[in-house]
N, C-alpha and C positions, 0 to 999 in steps of 0.2 A: 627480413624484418630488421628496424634499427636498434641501434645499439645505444646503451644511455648508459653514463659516466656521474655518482651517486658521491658527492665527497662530502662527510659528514663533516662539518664543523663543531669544537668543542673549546669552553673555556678552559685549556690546558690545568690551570692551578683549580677550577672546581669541579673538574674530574679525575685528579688524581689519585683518590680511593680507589678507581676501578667500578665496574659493573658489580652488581647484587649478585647471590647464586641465583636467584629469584628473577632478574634479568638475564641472563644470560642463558636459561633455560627456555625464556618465553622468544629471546632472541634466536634458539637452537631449534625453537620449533615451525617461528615463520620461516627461516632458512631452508628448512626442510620443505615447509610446503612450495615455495618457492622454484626452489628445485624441482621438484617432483612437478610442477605447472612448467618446466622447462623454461624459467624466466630468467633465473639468477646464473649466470656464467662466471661470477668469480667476486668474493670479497673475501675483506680481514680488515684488522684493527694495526695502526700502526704505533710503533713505538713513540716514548717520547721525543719532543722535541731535542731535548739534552743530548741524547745520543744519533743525532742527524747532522746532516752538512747542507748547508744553502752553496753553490755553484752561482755565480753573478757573470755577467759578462758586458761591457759597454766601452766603447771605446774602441775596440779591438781588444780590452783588456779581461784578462779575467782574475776573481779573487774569489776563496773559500772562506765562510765562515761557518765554524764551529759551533752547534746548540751548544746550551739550547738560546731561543731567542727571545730575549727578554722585553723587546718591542713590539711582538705578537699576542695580542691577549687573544684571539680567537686562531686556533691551529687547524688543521685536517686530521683528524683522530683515526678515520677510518674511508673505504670506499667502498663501491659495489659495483660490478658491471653487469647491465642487466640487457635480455635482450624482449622488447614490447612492441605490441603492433602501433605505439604510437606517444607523446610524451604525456599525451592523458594518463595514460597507464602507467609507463614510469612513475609521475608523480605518486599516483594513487597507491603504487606499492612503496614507494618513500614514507607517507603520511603513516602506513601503519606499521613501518619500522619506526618511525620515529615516537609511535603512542605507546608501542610496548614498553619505555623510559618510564621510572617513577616521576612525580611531578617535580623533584629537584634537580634534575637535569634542563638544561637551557644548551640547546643543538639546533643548528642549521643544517641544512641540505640542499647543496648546489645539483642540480641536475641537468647534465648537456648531455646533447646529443654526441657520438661518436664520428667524427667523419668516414665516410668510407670510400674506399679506393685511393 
């Protein structure tokens, strides 16, 4: 079965508050079922931008810069690796991660497929 690569998009500066208990509870419990349906193979929430490194490379050249990134208003907050019989599926379990958000969250979710081999 393939494998699909889940990267939540978030507007860094209007999620800074964090998740609700109230979120993070109803996100603790699709997680669960998820798992238990042997779907979800691996996520988490990543830090902020501020404490991350962008790596560049062109030229032959490479250069590091230091968060956070004040040219990004949309970051990668979090990801999930899932594994579904097809990206209908994938999707379809994206859509109800991303409802169990109150309505003031504004999230994207990229979802690709995994190459394998």
């Amino acid at each position: 079965m393939p494998r699909y690569l889940s990267m939540i998009r978030v507007d860094e500066s209007a999620a800074a508050e964090g998740p609700s208990d109230e979120l993070m509870q109803r996100m603790g419990e699709l997680i669960e079922e998820m798992t238990k349906a042997g779907v979800l193979l691996d996520t988490a929430g990543l830090t902020p931008t501020a404490q991350g490194s962008r790596v560049h490379y062109e030229g032959g050249q490479l250069s590091v810069t230091d968060g956070p990134f004040t040219e990004a208003k949309e970051v990668v907050g979090g990801y999930a690796i899932s594994q579904c019989k097809d990206m209908a599926e994938a999707v379809e379990w994206t859509k109800r991660f991303l409802k169990i958000h109150e309505e003031h969250w504004t999230l994207t979710c990229e979802v690709r497929e995994i190459v394998e081999g």
